[in-house]
C-alpha positions as CSV (number, residue, x, y, z in Angstrom):
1,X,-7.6,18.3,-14.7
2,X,-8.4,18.6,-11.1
3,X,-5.6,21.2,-8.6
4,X,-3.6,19.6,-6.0
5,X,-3.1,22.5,-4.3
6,X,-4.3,22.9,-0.6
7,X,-5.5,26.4,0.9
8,X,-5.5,25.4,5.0
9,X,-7.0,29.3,5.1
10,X,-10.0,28.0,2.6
11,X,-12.4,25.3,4.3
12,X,-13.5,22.7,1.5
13,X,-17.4,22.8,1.6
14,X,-18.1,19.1,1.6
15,X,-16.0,18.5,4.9
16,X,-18.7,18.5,7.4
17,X,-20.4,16.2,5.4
18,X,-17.6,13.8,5.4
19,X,-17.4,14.1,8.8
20,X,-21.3,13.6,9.2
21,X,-20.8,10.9,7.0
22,X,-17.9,9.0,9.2
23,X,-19.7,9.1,12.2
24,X,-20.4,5.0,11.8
25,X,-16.7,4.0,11.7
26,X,-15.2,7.6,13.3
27,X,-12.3,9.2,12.5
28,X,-9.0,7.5,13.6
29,X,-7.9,10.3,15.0
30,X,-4.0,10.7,14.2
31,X,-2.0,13.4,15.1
32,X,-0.2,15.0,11.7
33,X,3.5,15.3,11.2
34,X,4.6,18.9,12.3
35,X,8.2,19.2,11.5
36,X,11.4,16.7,9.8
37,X,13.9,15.4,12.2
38,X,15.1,12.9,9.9
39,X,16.4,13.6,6.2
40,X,19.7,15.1,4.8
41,X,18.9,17.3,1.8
42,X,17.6,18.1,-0.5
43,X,20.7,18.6,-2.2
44,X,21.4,20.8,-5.7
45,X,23.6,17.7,-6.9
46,X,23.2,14.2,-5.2
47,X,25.8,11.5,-6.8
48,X,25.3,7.2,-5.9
49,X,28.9,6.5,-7.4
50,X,29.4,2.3,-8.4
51,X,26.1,1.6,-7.7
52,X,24.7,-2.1,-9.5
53,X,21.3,-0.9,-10.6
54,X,17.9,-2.7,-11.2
55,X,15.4,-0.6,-12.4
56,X,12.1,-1.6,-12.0
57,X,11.2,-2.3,-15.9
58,X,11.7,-5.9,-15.2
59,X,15.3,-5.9,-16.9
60,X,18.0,-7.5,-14.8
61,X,20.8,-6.1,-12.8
62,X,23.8,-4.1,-14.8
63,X,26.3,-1.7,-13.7
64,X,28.7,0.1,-12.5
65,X,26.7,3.5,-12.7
66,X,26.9,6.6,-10.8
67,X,23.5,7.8,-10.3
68,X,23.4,12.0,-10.9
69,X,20.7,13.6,-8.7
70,X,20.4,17.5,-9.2
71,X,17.6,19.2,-7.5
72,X,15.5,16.0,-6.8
73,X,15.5,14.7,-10.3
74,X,18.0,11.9,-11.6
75,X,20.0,14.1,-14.4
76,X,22.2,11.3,-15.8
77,X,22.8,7.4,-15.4
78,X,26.3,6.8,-16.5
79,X,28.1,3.6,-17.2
80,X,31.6,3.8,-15.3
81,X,32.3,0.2,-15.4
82,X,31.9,-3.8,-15.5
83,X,33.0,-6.5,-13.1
84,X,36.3,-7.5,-12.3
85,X,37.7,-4.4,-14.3
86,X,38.9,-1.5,-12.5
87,X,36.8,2.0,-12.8
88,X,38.4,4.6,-15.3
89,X,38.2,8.1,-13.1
90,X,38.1,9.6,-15.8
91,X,34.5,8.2,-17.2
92,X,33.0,9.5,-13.9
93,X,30.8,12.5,-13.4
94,X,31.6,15.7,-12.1
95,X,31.5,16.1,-8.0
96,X,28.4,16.5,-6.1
97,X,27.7,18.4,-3.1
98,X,26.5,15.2,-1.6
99,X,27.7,11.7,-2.5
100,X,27.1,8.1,-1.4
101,X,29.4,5.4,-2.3
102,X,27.3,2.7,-3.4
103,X,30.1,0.1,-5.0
104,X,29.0,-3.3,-4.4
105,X,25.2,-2.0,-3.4
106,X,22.4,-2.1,-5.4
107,X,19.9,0.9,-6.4
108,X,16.2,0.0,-7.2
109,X,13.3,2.4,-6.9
110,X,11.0,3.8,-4.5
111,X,8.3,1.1,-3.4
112,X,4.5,2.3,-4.0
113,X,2.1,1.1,-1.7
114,X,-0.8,1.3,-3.5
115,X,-2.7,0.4,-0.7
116,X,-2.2,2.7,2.2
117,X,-3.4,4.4,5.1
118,X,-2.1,6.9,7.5
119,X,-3.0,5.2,11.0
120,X,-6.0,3.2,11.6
121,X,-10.2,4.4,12.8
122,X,-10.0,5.5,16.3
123,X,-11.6,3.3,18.9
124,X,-12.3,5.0,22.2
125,X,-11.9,1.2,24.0
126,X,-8.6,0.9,22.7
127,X,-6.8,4.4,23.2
128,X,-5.0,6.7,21.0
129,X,-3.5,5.5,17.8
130,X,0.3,6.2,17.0
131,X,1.0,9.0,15.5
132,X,2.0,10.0,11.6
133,X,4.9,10.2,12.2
134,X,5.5,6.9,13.9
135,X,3.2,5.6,10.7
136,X,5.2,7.7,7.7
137,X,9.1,6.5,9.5
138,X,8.1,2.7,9.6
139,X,7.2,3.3,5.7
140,X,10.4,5.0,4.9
141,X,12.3,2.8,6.4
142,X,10.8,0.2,4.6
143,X,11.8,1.9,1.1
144,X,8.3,3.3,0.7
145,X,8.4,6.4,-1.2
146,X,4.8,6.6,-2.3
147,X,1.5,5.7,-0.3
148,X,-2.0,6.1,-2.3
149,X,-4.4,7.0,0.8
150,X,-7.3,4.6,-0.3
151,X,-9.8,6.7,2.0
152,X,-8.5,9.4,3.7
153,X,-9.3,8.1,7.2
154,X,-8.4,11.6,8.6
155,X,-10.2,13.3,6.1
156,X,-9.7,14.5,3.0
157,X,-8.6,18.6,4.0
158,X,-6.3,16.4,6.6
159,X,-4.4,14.3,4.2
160,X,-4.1,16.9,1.3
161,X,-2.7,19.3,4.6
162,X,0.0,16.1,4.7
163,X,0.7,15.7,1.5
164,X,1.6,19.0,1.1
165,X,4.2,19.0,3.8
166,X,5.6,15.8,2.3
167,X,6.0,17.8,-0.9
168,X,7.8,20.8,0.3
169,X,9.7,18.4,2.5
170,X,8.7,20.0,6.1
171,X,7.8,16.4,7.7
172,X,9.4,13.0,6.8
173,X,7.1,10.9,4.8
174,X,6.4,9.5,1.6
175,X,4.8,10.9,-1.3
176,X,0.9,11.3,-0.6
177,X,-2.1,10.5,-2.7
178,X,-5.5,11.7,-1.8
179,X,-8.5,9.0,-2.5
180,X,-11.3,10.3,-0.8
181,X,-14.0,8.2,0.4
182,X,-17.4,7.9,-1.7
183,X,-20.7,6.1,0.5
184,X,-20.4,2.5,0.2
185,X,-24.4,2.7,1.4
186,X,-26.6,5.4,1.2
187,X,-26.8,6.1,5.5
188,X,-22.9,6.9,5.0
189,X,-24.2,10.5,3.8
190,X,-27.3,11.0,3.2
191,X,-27.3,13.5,0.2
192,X,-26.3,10.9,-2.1
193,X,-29.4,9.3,-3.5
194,X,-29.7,9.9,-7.5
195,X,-27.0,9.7,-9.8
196,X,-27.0,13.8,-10.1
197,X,-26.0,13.8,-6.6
198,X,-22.9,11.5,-7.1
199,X,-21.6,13.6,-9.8
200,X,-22.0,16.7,-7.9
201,X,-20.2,15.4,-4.9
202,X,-17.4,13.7,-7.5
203,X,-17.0,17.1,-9.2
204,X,-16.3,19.1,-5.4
205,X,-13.9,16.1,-4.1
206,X,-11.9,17.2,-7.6
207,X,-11.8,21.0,-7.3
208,X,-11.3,19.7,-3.4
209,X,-8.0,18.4,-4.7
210,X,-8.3,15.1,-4.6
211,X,-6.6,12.3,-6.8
212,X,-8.6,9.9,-6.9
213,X,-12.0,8.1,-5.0
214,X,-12.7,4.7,-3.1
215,X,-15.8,3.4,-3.3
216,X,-17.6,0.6,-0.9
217,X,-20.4,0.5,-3.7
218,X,-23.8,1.9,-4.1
219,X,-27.5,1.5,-6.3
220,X,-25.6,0.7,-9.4
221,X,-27.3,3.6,-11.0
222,X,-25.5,5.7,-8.4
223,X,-22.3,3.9,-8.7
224,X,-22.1,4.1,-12.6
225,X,-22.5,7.6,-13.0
226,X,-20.2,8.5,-10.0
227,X,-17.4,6.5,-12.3
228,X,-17.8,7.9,-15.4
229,X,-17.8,11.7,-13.7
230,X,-14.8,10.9,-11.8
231,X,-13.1,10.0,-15.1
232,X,-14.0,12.9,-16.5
233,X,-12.8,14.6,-13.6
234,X,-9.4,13.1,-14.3
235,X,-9.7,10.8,-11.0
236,X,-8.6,7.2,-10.5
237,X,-11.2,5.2,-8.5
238,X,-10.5,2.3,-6.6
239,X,-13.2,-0.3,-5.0
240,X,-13.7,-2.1,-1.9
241,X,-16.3,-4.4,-3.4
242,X,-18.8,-4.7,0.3
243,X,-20.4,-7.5,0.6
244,X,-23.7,-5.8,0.7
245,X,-23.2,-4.2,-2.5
246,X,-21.5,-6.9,-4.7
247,X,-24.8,-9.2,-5.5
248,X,-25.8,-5.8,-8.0
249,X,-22.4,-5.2,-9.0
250,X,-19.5,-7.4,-8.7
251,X,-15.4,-6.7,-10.1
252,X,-16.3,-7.2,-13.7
253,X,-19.6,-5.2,-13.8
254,X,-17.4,-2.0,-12.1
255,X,-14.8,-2.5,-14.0
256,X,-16.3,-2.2,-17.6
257,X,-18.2,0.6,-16.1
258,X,-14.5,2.3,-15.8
259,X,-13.2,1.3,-12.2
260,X,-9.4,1.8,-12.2
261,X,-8.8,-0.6,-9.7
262,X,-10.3,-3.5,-7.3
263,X,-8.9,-3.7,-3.8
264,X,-8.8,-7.0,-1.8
265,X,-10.4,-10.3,-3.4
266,X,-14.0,-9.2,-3.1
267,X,-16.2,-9.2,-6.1
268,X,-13.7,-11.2,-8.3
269,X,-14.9,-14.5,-6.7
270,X,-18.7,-13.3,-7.3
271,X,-17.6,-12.4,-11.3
272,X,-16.3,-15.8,-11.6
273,X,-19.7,-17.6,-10.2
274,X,-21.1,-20.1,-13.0
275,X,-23.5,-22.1,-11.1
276,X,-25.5,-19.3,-9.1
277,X,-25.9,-15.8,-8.8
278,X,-25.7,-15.0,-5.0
279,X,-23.3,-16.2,-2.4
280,X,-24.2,-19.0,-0.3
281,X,-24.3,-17.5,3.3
282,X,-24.6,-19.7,6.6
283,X,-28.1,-19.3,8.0
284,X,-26.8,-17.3,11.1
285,X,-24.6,-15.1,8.7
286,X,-24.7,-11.2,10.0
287,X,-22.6,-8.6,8.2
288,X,-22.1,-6.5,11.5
289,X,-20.5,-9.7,13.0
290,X,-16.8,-9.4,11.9
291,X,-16.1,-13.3,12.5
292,X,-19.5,-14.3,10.7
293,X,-18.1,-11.4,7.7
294,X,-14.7,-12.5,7.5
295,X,-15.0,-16.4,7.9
296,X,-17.4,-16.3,5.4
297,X,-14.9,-14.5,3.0
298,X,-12.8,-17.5,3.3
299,X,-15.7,-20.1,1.4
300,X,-16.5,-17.4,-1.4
301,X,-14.0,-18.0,-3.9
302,X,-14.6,-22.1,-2.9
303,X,-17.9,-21.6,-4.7
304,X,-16.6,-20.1,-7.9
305,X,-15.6,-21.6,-11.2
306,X,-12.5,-23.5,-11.1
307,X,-9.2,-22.4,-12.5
308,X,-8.6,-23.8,-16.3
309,X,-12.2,-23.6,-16.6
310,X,-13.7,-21.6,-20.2
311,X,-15.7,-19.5,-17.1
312,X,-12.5,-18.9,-15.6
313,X,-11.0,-18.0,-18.5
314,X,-13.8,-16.2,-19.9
315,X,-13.7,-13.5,-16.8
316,X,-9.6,-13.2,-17.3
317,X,-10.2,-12.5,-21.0
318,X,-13.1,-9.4,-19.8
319,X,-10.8,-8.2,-17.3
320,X,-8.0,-7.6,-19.5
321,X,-9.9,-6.1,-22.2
322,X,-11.1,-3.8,-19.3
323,X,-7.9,-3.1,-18.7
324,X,-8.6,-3.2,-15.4
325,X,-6.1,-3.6,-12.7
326,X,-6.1,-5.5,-9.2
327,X,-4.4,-4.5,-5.8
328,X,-5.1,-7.9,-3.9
329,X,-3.3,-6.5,-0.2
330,X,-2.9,-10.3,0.4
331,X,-0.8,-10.1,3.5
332,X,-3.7,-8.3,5.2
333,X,-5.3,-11.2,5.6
334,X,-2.3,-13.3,6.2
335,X,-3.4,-13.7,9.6
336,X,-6.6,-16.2,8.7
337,X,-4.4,-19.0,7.3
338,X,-2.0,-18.9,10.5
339,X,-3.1,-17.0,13.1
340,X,-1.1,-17.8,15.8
341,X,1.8,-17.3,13.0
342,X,1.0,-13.9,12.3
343,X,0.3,-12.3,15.9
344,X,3.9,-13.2,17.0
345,X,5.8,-11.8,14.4
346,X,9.1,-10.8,14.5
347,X,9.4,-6.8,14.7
348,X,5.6,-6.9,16.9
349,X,7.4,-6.8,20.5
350,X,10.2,-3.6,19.2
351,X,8.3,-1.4,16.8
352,X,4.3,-2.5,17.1
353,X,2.6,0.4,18.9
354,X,0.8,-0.9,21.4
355,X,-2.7,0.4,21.3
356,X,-2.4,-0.8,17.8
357,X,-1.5,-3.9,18.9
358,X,-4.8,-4.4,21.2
359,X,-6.7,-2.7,18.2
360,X,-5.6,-6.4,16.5
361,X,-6.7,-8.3,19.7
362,X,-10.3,-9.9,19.5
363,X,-13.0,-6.9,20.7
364,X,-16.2,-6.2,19.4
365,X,-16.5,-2.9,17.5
366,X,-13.3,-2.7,15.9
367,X,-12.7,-3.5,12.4
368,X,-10.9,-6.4,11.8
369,X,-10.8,-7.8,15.4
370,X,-12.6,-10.8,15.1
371,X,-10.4,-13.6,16.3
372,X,-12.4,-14.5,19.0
373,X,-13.7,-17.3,17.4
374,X,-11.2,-17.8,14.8
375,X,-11.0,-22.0,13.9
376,X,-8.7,-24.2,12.3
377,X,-11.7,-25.0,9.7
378,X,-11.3,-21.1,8.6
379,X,-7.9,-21.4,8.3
380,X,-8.0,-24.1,6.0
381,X,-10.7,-22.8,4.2
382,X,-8.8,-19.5,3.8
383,X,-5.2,-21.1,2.9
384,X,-7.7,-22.6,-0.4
385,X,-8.8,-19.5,-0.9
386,X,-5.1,-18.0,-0.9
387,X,-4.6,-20.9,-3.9
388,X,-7.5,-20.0,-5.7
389,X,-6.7,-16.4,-5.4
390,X,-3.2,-16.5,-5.9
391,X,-3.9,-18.9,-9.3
392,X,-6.3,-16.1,-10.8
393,X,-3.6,-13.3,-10.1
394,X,-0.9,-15.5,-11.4
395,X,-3.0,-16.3,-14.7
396,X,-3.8,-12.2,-15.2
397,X,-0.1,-11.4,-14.9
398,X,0.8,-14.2,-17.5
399,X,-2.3,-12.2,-19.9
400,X,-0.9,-9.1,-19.7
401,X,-2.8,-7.8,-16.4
402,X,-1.6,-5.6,-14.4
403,X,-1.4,-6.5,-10.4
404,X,0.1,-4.1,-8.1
405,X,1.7,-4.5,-4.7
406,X,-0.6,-2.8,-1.7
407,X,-0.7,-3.2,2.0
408,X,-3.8,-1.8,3.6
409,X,-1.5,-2.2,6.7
410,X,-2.9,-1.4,10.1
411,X,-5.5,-4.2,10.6
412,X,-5.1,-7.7,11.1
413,X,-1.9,-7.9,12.8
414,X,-0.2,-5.9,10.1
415,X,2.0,-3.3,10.5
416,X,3.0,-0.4,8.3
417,X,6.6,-0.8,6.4
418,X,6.6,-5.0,7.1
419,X,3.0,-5.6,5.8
420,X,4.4,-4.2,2.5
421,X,7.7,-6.7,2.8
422,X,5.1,-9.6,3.2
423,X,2.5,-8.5,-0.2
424,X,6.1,-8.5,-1.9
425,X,6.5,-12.1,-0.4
426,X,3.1,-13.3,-0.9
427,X,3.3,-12.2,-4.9
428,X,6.0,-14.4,-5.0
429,X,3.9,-17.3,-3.6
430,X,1.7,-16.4,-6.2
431,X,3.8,-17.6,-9.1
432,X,5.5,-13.7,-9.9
433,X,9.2,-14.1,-10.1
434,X,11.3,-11.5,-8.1
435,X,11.6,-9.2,-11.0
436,X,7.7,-9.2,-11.6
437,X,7.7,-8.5,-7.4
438,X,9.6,-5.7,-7.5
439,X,8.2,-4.2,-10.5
440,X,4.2,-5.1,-8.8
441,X,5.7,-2.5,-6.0
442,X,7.2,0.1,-8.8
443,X,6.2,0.5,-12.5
444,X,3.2,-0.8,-12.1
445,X,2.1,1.1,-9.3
446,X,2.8,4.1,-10.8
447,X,1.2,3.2,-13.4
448,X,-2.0,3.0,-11.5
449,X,-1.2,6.0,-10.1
450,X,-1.0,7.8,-13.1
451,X,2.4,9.1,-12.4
452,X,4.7,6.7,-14.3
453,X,5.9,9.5,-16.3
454,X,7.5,10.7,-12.9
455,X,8.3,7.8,-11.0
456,X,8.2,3.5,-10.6
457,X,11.4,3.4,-12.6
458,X,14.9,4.5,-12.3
459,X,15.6,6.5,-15.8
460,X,16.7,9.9,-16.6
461,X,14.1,13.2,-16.3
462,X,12.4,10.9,-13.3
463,X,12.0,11.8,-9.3
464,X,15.0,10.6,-7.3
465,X,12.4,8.1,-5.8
466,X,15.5,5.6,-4.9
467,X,16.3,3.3,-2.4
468,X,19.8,1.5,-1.9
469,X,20.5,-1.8,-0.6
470,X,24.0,-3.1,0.5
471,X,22.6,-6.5,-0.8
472,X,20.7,-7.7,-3.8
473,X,17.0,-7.3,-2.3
474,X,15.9,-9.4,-4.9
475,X,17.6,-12.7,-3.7
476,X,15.3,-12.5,-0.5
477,X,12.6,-10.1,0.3
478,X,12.9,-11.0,4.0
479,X,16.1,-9.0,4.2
480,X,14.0,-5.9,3.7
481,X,12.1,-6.2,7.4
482,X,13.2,-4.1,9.4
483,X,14.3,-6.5,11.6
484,X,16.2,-8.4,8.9
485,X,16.4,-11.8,7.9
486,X,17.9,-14.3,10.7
487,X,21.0,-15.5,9.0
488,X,23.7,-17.6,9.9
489,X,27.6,-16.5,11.5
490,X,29.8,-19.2,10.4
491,X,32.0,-18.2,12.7
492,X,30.6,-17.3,15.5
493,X,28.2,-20.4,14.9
494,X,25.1,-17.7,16.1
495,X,22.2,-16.4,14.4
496,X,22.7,-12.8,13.5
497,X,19.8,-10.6,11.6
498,X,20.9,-9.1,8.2
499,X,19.0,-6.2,6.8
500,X,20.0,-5.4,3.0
501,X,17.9,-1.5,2.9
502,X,20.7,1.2,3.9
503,X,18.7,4.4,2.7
504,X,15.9,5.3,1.3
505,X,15.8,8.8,-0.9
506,X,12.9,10.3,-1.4
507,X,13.0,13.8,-4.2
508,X,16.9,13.6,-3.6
509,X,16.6,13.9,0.2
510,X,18.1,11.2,1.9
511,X,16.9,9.1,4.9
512,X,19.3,6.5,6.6
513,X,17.1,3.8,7.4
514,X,19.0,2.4,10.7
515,X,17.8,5.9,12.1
516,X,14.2,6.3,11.2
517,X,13.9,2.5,12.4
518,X,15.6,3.8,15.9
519,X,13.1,6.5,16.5
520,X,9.9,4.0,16.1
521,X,11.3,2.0,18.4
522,X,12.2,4.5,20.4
523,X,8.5,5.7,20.1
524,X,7.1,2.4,21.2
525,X,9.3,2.1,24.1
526,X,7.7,5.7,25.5
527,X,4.4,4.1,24.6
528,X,4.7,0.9,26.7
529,X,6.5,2.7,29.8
530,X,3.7,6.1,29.7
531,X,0.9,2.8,29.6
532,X,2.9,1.4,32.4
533,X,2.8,4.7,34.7
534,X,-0.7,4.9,33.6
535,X,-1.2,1.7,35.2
536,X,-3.2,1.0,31.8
């Protein structure tokens, strides 16, 4: 098994070459968390006393329990009591140093985005991208307490750098997995031509410290071999099936060659194709062109076998005997069934950075910018899409499949923290019940991860990865924006906005969620009024 440890004194050989090889899409550019501001603890013995729990295994809400923390790990989950009956003192644990009185709130666990990353690339056109920090609070506050980088935007000696501060607890942020870009084509970095290369540079992104690798694609030869030596490397891998990789390989092929994961929707339309073998692209189709790439997403899955079909179930079948798993990061591409929708979102005018907001405007040159000729014939070709989709991911779920709740927030109008809220309400549009939500975002997640043994559930001998709610999260996901739900006051006969998340703990330290949501907006208000001075 590969070390997680990072030496900031050691340089990691390959990092120039990542570098080199990032030169296309450039680094975004983010400054690192330095220091926590935000966090009480950790704490040798943390008590939530009366708290209704629902763990994340998919069983159903029970209680009272007071929830013993000591040293970051939950020590005991005792039963103090039922409803409508008084609690016994005497039934309760022993004092903690710090305690949170949790009676009529509910505990669930950490959220995992399992599609994550930690700002977005740097465009020169645009100006400089929010901080971490501004990136890591929105997720907290949000009850994420697990991200998996899928690509390390910052590079890889970067994120590990972060991850180890997250660890030890010197910045506020989430728990960090590395997954370190592999070349999607060849020009990416050029010393990856033969399958001998790929497994050299697999084996150095392990001793490296990585946890896992995202791949683009490559000459299948290439791709196969880099999968079965990141496997024996004891790395997950994850896949990005590009469009100019997926006629040689598409999500089936990848996946019985070993791939832990496919991100997004691409390649599973192309695995379901009974009645060609290619796409059909528009004659004045150009990957470059983000519009031409990304309306043209929106018809693939309209050419594929239809649901209920023996094709359709025939690819279901492979997949789960793969036992392969999909992250679909729906809401990322929210935006192309209702644009106009999307951009004027609730929480964009108080906590959306604003050069990340005109990195979402229509520009040339920036990924996922390409609403400048956005139609209402793509959005109704994406919204059947989003059926089709949704259908295949309901019927994997139903076989046994596992499907896990990502983001990939950052692009597309999305915004760390709420684009996670929306994949949690877009897997209920699926067909998942909330139960099956929550435990997409949690057990299964850490699953993926490999570190289920550790955290995704709420049981005894498992990281205090908790979050509690002062309402039942699962009776509306839109009361975990950070904005809240708009709700009724009967009698004031006004809307008010009711937000169920109170804190989020993360190893036993504890983050009140009002406060972390304070400073990003306090953030985007120095943002706006240093742009106005600027004049820019």
């Amino acid at each position: 098994m590969h070390s997680n440890t990072y030496d900031a004194a050691r340089p990691i050989a390959i990092g120039e070459e990542i570098v080199a090889g990032f030169a296309k899409y450039k680094l975004s550019g983010v400054v690192p968390a330095t220091s926590r501001d935000r966090g009480i603890g950790p704490h040798h013995r943390l008590i939530l006393r009366g708290a209704t729990l629902i763990d994340g295994t998919g069983a159903p809400p029970w209680g009272f329990v007071d929830v013993v923390v000591e040293d970051g790990v939950i020590a005991d989950i005792v039963s103090v009591g039922v409803p409508g009956v008084a609690i016994k003192p005497e039934r309760r644990p022993a004092p903690g140093d710090f305690e949170i009185d949790c009676h009529g709130k509910f505990v669930t666990p950490g959220f995992i985005d399992a599609h994550a990353h930690i700002g977005a690339p740097f465009h020169a056109a645009r100006g400089v991208m929010p901080s971490a920090d501004y990136v890591y609070k929105l997720w907290l506050a949000h009850g994420v307490t697990t991200i998996r980088e899928a690509g390390c935007f910052n590079g890889l000696a970067w994120t590990l750098a972060q991850k180890q501060a997250a660890t030890e607890h010197r910045i506020a942020a989430p728990g960090i997995y590395a997954y370190a870009y592999f070349p999607a084509i060849n020009d990416y970095l050029k010393t990856i031509h033969t399958p001998a290369q790929a497994r050299e540079w697999i084996r150095r992104i392990a001793e490296a410290g990585a946890d896992g690798v995202k791949f683009f694609g490559a000459p299948p030869a290439v791709m196969e071999a880099a999968l079965d030596e990141a496997r024996s490397a004891g790395l997950r891998t994850c896949c990005h099936h590009a469009t100019l990789a997926v006629s040689r390989m598409n999500a089936l092929t990848t996946a019985r060659w070993g791939l832990t994961s496919s991100e997004h929707s691409y390649g599973l339309p192309e695995a379901l194709f009974d009645d060609r073998t290619v796409q059909s692209f528009p004659a004045d189709y150009h990957y470059n062109d983000e519009y031409l790439r990304f309306s043209t997403a929106g018809t693939t899955f309209l050419q594929a076998a239809k649901p209920g079909s023996a094709k359709w179930n025939d690819v279901l079948d492979a997949f789960i005997e793969a036992r392969h798993t999909f992250v679909p990061t729906l809401n990322v591409y929210d935006a192309n069934r209702d644009l106009m929708r999307t951009r004027r979102a609730d929480w964009h005018d108080r906590f959306t950075d604003p050069t990340l907001m005109r990195y979402f405007e229509p520009h040339r040159g920036g990924h996922g910018a390409y609403w400048y000729r956005w139609s209402t014939q793509n959005e109704v070709d994406w919204r059947e899409t989003f059926r089709l989709w949704m259908h295949f991911l309901r019927d994997y779920k139903n076989r046994g499949g596992r499907v896990c709740a990502g983001s990939d927030s950052g692009f597309m109008y999305q915004v760390y923290g709420f684009g996670f809220v929306r994949e949690l309400e877009l897997l209920q549009e699926a067909g998942f019940n909330p139960h099956e939500v929550l435990r997409a975002a949690t057990q299964s997640s850490a699953e993926l991860l490999g570190i289920d043994d550790s955290v995704g559930t709420v049981e005894v001998g498992k990281r205090a990865d908790l979050l509690v709610h002062d309402t039942n999260p699962l009776d509306d996901f839109k009361q975990l924006y950070g904005t809240g739900a708009l709700r009724l006051n009967e009698e004031r006969q006004v809307g008010i906005w009711h937000r169920c998340l109170r804190y989020t703990i993360r190893s036993g330290v504890v983050f009140d969620t009002g406060e972390l949501l304070a400073d990003v907006e306090a953030m985007v208000v120095q943002a706006k009024a240093r742009e106005a001075g600027d004049g820019t």
